[in-house]
mmCIF file of the N, C-alpha and C atoms, coordinates in Angstrom:
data_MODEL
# 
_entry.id   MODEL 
# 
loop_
_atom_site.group_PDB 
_atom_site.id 
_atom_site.type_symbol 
_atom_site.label_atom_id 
_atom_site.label_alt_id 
_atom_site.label_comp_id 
_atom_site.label_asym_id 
_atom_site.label_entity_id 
_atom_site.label_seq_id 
_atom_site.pdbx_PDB_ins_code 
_atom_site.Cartn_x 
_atom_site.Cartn_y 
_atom_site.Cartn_z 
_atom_site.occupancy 
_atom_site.B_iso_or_equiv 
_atom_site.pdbx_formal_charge 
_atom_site.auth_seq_id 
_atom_site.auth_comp_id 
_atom_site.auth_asym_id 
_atom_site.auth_atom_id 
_atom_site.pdbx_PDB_model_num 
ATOM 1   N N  . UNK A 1 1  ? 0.828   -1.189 0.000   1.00 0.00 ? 1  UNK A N  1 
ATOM 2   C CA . UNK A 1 1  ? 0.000   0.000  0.000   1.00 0.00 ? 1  UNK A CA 1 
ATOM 3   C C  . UNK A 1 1  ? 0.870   1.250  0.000   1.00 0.00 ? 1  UNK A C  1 
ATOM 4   N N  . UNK A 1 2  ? 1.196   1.612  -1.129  1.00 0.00 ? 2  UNK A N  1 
ATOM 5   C CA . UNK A 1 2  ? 1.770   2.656  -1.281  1.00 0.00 ? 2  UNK A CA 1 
ATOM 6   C C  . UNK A 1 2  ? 1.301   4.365  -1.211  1.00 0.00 ? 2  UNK A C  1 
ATOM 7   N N  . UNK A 1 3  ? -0.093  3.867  -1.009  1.00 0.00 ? 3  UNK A N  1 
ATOM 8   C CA . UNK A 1 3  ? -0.868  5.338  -1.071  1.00 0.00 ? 3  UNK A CA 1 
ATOM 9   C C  . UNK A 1 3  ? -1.800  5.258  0.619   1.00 0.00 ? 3  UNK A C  1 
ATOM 10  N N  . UNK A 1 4  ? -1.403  4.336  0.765   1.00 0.00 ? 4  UNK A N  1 
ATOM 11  C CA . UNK A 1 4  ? -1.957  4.359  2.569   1.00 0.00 ? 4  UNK A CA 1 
ATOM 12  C C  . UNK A 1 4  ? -2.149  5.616  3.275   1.00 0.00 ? 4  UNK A C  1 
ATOM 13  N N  . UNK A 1 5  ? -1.227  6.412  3.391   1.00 0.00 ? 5  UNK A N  1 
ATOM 14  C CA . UNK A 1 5  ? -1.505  7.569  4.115   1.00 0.00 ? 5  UNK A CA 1 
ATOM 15  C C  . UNK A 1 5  ? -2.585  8.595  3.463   1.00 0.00 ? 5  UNK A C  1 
ATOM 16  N N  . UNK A 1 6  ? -1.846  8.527  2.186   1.00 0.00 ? 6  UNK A N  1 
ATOM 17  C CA . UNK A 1 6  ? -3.071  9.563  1.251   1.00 0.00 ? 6  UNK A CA 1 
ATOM 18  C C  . UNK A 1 6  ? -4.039  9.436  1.030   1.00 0.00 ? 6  UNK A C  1 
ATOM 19  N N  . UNK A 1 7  ? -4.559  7.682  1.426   1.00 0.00 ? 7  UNK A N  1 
ATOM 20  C CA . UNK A 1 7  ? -5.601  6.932  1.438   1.00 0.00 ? 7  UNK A CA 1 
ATOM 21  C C  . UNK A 1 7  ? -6.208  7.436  3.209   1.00 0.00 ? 7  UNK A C  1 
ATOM 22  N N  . UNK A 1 8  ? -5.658  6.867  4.135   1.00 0.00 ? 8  UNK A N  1 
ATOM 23  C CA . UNK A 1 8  ? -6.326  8.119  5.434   1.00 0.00 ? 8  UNK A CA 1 
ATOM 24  C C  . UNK A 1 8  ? -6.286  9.514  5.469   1.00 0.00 ? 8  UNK A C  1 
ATOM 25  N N  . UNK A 1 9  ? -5.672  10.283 5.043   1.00 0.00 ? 9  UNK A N  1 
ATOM 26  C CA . UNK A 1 9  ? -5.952  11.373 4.714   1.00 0.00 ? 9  UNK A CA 1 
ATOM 27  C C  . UNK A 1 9  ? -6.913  11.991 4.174   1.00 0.00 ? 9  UNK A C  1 
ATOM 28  N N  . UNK A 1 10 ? -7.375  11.146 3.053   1.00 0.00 ? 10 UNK A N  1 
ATOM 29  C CA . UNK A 1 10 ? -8.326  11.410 2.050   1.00 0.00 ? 10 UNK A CA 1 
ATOM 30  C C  . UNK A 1 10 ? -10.169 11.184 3.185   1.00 0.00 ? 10 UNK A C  1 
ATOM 31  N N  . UNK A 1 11 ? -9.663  10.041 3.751   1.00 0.00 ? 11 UNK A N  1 
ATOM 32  C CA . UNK A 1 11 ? -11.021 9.515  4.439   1.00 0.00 ? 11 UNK A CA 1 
ATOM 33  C C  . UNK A 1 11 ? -11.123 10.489 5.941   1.00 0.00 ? 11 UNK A C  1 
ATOM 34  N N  . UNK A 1 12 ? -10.198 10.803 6.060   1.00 0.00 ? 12 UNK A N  1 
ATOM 35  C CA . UNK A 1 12 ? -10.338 11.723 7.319   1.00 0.00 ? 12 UNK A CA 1 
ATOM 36  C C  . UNK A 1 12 ? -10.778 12.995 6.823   1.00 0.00 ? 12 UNK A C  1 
ATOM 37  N N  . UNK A 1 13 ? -10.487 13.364 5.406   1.00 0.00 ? 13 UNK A N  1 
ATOM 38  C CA . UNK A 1 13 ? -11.264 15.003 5.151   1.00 0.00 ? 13 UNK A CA 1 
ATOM 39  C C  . UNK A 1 13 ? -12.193 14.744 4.876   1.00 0.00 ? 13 UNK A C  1 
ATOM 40  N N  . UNK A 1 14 ? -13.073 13.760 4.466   1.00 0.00 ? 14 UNK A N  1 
ATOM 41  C CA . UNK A 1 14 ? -14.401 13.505 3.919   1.00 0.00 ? 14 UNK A CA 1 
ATOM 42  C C  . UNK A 1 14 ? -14.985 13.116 5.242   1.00 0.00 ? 14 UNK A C  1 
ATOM 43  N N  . UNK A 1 15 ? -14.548 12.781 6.177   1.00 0.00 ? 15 UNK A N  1 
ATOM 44  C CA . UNK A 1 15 ? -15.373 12.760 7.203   1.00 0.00 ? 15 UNK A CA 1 
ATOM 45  C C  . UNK A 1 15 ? -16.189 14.026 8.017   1.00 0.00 ? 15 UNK A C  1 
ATOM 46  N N  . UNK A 1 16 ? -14.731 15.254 7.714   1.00 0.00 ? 16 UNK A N  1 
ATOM 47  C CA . UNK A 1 16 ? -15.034 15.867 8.787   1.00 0.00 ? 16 UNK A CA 1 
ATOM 48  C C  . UNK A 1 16 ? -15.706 16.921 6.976   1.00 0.00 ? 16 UNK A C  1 
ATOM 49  N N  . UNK A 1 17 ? -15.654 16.763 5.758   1.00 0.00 ? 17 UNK A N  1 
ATOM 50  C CA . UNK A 1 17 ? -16.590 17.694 5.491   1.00 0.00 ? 17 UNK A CA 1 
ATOM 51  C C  . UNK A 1 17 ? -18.167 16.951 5.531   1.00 0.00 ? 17 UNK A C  1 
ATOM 52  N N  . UNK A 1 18 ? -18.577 15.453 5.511   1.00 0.00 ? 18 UNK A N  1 
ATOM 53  C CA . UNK A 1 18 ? -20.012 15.092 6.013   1.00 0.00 ? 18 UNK A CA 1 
ATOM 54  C C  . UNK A 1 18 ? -20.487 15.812 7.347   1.00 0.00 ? 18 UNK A C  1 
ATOM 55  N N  . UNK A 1 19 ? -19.425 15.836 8.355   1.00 0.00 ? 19 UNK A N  1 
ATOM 56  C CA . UNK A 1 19 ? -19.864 16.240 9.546   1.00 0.00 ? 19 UNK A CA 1 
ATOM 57  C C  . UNK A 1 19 ? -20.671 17.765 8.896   1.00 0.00 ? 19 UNK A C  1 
ATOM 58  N N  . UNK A 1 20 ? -19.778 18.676 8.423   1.00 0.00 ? 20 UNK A N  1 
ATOM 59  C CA . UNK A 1 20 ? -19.798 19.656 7.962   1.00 0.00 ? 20 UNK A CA 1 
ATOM 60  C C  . UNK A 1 20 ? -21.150 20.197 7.504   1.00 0.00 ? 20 UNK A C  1 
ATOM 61  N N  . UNK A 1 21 ? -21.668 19.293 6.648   1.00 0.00 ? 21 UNK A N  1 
ATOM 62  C CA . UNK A 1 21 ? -22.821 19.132 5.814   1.00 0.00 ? 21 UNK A CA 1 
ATOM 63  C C  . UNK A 1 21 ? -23.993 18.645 6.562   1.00 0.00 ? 21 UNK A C  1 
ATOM 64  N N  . UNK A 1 22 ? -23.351 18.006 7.616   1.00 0.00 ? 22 UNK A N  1 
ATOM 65  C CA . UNK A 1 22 ? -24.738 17.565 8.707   1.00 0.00 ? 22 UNK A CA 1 
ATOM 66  C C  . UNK A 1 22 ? -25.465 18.323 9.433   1.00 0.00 ? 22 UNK A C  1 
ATOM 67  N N  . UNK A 1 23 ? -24.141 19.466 9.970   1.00 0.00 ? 23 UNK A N  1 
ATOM 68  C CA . UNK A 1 23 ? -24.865 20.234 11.394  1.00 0.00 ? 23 UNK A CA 1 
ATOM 69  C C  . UNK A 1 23 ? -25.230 21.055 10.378  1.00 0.00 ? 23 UNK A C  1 
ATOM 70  N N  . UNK A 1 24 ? -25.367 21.164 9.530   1.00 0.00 ? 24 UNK A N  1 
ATOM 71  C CA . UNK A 1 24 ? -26.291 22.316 8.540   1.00 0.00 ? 24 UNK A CA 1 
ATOM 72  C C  . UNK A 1 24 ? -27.729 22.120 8.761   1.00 0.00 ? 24 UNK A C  1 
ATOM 73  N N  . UNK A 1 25 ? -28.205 20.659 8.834   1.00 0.00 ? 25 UNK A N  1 
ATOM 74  C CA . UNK A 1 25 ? -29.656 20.810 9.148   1.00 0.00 ? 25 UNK A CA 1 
ATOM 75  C C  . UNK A 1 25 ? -30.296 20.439 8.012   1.00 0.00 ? 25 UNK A C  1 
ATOM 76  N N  . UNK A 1 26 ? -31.393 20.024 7.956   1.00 0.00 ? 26 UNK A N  1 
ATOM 77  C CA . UNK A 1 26 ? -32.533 20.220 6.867   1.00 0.00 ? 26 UNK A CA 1 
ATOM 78  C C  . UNK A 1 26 ? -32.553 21.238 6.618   1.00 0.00 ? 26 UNK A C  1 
ATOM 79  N N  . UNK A 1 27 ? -33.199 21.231 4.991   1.00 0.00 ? 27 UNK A N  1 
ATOM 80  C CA . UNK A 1 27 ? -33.874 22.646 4.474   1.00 0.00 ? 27 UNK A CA 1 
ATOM 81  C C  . UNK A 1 27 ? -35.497 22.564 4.689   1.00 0.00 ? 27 UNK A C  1 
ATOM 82  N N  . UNK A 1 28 ? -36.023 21.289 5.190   1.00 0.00 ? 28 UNK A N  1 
ATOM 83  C CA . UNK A 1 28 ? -37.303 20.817 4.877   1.00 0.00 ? 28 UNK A CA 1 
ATOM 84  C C  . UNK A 1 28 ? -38.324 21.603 5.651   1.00 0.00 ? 28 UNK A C  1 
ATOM 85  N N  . UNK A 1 29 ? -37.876 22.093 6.506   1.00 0.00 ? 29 UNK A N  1 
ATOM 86  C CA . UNK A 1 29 ? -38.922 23.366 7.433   1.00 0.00 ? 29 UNK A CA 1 
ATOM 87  C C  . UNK A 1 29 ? -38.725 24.629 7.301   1.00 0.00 ? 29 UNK A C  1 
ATOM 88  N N  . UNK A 1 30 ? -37.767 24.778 6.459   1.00 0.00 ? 30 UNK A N  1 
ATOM 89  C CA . UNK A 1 30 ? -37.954 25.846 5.804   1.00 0.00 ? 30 UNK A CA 1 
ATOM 90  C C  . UNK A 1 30 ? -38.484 26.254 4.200   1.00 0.00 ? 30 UNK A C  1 
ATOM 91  N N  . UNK A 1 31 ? -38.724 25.114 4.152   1.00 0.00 ? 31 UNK A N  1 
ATOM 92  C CA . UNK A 1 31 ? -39.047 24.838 2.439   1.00 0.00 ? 31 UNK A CA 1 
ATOM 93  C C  . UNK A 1 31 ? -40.314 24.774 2.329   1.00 0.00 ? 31 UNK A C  1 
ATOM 94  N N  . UNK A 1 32 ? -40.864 23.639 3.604   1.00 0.00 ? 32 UNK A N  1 
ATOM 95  C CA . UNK A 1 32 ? -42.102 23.858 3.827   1.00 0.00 ? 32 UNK A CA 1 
ATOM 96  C C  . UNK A 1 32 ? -42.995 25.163 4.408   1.00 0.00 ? 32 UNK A C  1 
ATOM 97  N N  . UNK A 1 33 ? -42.423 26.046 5.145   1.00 0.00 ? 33 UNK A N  1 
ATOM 98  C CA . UNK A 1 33 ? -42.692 27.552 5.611   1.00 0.00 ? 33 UNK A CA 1 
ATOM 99  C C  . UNK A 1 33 ? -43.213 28.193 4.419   1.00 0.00 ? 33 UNK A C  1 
ATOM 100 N N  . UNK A 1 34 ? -42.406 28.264 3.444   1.00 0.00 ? 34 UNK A N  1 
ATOM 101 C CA . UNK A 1 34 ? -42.241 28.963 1.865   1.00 0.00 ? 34 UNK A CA 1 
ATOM 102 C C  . UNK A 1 34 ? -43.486 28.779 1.051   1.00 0.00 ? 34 UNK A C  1 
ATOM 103 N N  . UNK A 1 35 ? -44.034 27.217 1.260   1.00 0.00 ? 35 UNK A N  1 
ATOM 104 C CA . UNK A 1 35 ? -45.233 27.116 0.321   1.00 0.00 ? 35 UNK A CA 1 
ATOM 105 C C  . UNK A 1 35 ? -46.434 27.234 0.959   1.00 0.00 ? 35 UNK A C  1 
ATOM 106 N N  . UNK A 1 36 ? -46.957 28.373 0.763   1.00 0.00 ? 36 UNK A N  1 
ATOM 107 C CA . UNK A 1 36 ? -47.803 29.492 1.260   1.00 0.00 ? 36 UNK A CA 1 
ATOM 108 C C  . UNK A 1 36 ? -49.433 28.605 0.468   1.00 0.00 ? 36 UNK A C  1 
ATOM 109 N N  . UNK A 1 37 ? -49.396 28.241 -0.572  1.00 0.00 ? 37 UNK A N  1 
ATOM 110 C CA . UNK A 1 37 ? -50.677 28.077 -1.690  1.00 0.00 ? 37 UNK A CA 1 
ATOM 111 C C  . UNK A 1 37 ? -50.352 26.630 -2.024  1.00 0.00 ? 37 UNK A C  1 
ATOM 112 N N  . UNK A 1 38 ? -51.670 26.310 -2.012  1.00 0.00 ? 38 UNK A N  1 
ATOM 113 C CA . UNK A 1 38 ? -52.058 24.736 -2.678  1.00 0.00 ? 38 UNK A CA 1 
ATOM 114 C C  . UNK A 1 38 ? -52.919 24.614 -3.419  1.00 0.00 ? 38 UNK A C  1 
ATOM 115 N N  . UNK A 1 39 ? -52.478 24.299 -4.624  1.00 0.00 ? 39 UNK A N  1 
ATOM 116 C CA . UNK A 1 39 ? -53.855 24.127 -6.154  1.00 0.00 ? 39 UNK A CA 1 
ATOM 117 C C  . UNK A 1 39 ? -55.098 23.327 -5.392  1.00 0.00 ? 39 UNK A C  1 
ATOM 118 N N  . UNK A 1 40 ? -55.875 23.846 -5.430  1.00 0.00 ? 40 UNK A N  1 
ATOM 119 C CA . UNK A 1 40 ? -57.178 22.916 -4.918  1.00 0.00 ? 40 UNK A CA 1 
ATOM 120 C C  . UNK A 1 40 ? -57.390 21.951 -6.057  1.00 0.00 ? 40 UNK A C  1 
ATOM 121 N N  . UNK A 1 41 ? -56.782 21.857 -7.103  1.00 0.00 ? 41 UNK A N  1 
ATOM 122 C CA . UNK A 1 41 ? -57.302 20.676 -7.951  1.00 0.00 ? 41 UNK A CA 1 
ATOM 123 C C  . UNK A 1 41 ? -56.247 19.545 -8.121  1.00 0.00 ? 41 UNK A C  1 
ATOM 124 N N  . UNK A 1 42 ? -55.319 19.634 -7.810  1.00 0.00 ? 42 UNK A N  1 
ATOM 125 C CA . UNK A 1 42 ? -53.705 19.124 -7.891  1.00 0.00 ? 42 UNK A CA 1 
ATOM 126 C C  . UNK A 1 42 ? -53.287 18.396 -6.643  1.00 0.00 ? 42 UNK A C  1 
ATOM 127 N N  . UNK A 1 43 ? -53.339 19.964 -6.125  1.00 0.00 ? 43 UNK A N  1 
ATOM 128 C CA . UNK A 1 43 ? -52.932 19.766 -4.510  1.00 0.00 ? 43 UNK A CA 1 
ATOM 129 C C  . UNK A 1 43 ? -51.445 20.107 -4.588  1.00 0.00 ? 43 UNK A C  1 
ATOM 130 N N  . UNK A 1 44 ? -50.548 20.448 -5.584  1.00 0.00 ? 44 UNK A N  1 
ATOM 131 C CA . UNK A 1 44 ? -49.516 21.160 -5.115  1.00 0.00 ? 44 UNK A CA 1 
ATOM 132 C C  . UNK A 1 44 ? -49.052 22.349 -4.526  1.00 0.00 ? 44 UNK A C  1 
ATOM 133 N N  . UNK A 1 45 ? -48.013 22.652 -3.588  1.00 0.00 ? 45 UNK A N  1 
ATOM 134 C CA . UNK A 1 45 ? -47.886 23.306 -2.559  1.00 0.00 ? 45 UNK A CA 1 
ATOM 135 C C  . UNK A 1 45 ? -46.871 24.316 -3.808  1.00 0.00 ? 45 UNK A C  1 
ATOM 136 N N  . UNK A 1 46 ? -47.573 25.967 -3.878  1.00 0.00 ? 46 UNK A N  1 
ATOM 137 C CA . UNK A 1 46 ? -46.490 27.091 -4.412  1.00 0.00 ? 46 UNK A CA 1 
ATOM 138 C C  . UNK A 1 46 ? -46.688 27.965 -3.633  1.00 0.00 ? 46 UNK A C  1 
ATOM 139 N N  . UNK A 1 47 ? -45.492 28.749 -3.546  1.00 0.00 ? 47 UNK A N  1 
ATOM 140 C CA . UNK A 1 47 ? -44.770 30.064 -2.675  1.00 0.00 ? 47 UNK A CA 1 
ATOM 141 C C  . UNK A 1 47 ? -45.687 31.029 -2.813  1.00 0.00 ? 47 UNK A C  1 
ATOM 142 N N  . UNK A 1 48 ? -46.370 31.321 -3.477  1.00 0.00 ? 48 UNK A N  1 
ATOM 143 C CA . UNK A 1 48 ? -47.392 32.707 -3.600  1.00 0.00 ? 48 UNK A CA 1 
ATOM 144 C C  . UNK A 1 48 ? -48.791 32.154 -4.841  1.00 0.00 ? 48 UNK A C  1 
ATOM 145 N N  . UNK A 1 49 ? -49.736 33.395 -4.502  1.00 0.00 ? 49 UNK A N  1 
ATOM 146 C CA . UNK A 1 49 ? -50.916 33.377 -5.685  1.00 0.00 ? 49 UNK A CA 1 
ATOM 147 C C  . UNK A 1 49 ? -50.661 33.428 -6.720  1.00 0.00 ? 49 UNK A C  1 
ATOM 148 N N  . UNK A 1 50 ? -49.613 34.435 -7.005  1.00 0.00 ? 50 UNK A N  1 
ATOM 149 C CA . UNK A 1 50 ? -48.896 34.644 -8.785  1.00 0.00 ? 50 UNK A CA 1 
ATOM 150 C C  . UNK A 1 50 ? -48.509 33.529 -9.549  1.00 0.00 ? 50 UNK A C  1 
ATOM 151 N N  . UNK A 1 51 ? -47.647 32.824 -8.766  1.00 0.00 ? 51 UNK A N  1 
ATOM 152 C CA . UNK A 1 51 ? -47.310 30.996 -9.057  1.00 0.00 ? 51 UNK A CA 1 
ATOM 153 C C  . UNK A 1 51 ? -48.685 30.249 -9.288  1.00 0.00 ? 51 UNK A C  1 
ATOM 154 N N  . UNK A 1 52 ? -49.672 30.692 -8.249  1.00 0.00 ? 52 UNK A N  1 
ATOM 155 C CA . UNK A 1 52 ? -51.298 29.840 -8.426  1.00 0.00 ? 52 UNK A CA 1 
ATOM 156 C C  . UNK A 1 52 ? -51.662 29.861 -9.731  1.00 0.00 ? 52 UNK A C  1 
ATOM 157 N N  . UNK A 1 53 ? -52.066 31.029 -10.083 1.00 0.00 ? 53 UNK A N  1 
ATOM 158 C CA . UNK A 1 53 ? -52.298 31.476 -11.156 1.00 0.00 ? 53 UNK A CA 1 
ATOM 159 C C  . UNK A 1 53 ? -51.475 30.986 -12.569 1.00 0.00 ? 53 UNK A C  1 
ATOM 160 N N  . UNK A 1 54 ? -50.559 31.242 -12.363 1.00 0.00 ? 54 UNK A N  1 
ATOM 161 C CA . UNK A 1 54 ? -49.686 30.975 -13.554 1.00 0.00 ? 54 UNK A CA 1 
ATOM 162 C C  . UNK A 1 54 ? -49.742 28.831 -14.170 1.00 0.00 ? 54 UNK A C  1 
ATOM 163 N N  . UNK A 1 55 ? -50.052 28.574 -12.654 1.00 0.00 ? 55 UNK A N  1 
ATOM 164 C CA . UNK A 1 55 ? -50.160 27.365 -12.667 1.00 0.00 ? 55 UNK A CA 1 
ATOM 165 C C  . UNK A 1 55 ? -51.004 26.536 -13.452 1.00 0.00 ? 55 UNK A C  1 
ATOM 166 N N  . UNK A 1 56 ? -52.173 27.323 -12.777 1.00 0.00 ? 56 UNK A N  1 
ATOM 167 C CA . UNK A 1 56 ? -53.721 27.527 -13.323 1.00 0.00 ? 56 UNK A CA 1 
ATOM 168 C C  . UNK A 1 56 ? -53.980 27.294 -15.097 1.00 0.00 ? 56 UNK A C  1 
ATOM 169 N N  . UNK A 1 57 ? -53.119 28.981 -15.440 1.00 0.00 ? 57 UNK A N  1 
ATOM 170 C CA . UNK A 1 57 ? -53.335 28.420 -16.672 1.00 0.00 ? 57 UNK A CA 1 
ATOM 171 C C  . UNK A 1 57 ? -52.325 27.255 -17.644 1.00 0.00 ? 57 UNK A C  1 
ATOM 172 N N  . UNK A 1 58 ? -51.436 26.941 -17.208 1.00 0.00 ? 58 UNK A N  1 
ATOM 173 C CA . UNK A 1 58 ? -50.849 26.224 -17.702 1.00 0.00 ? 58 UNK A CA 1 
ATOM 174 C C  . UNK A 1 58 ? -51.247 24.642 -17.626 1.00 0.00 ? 58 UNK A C  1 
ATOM 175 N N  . UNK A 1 59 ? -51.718 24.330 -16.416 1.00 0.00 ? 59 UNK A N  1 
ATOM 176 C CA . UNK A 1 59 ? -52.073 23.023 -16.005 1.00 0.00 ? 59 UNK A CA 1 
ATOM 177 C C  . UNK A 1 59 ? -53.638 22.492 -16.291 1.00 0.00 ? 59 UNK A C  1 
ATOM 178 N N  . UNK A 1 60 ? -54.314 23.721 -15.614 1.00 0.00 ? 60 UNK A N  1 
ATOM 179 C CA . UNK A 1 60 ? -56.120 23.422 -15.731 1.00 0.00 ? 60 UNK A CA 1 
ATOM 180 C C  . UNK A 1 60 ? -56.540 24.294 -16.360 1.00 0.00 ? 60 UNK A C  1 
ATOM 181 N N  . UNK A 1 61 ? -56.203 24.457 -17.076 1.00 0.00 ? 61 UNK A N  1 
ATOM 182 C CA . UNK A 1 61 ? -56.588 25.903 -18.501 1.00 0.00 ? 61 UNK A CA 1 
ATOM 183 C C  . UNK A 1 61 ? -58.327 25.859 -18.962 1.00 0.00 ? 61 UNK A C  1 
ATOM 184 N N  . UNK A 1 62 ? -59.096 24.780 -18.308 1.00 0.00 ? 62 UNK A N  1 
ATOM 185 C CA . UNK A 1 62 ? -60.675 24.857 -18.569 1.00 0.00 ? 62 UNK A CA 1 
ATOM 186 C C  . UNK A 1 62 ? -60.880 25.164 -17.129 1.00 0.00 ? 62 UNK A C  1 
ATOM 187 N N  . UNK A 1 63 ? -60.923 25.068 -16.028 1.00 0.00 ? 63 UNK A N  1 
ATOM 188 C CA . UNK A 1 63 ? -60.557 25.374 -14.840 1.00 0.00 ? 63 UNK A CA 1 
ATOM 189 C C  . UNK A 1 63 ? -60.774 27.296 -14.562 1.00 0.00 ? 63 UNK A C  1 
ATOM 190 N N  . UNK A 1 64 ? -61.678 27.983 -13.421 1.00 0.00 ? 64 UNK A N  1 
ATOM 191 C CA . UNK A 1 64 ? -61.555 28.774 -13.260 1.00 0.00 ? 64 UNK A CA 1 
ATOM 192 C C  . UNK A 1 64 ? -60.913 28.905 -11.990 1.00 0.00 ? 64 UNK A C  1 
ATOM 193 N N  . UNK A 1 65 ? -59.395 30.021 -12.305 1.00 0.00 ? 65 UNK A N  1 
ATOM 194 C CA . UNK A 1 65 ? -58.620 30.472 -10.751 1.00 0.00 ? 65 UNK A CA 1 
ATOM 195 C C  . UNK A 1 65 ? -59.457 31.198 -9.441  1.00 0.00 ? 65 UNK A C  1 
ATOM 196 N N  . UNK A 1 66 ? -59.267 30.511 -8.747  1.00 0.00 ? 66 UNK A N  1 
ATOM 197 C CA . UNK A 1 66 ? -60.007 30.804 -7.026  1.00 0.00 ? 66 UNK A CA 1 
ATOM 198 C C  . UNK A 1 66 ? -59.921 32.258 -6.977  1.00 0.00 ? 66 UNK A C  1 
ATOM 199 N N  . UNK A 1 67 ? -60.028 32.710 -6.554  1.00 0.00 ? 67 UNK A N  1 
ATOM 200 C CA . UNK A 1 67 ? -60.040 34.264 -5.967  1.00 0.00 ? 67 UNK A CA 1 
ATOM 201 C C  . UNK A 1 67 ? -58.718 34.150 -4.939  1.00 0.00 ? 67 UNK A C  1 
ATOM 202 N N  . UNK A 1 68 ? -58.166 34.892 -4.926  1.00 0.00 ? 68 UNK A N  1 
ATOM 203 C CA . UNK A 1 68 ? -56.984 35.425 -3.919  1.00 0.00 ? 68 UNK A CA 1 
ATOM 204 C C  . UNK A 1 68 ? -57.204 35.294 -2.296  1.00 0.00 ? 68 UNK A C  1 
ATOM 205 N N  . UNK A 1 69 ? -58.712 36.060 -1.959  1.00 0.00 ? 69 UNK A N  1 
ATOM 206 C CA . UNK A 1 69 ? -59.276 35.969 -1.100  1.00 0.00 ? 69 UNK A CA 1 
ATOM 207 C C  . UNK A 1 69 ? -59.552 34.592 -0.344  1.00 0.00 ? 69 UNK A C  1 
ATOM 208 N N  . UNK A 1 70 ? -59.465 33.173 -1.239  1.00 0.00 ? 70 UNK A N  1 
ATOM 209 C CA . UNK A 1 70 ? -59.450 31.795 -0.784  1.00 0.00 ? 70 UNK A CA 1 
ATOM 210 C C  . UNK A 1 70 ? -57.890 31.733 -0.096  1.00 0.00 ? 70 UNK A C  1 
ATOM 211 N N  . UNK A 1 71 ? -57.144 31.881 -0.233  1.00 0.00 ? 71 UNK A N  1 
ATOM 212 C CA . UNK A 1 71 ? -56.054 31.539 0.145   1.00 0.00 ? 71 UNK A CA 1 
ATOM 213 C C  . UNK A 1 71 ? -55.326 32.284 1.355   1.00 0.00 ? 71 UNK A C  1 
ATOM 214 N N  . UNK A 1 72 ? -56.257 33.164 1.676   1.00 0.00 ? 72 UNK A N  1 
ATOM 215 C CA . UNK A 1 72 ? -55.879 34.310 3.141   1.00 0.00 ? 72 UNK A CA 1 
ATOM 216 C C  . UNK A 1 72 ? -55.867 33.574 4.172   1.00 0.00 ? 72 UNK A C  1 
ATOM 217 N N  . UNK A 1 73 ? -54.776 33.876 4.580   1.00 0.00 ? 73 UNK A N  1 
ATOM 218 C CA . UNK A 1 73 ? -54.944 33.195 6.289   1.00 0.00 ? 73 UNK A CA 1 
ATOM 219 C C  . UNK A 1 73 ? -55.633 33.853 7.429   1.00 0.00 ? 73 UNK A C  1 
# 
């Protein structure tokens, strides 16, 4: 084993950049925070009404868009 050391070396920096990458956390509660609107016909979760809309016509284009006012908290 001629590369032994460079071979622990190598596994000791990849350890400590996983660690690295761990205490970062999920993004998943913050991702979920973000999606504000859910297509009532779909059921997918978008960040704002403008996205609803846009959705709307692209996806359910015979389909009339909810009013803004549905989606108020």
């Amino acid at each position: 084993m001629a590369r032994g050391a460079q071979k622990e070396q190598a596994r000791q920096k990849a350890q400590k950049e996983a660690a690295k990458r761990k205490s970062n956390g999920s993004q998943l509660g913050a991702r979920a925070a973000g999606l504000q609107v859910k297509c009532p016909k779909c059921f997918i979760a978008l960040p704002n009404y403008n996205l609803l809309k846009q959705h709307f016509e692209a996806k359910h284009p015979k389909d009339v868009v909810p009013p803004e006012s549905d989606f108020q908290k």
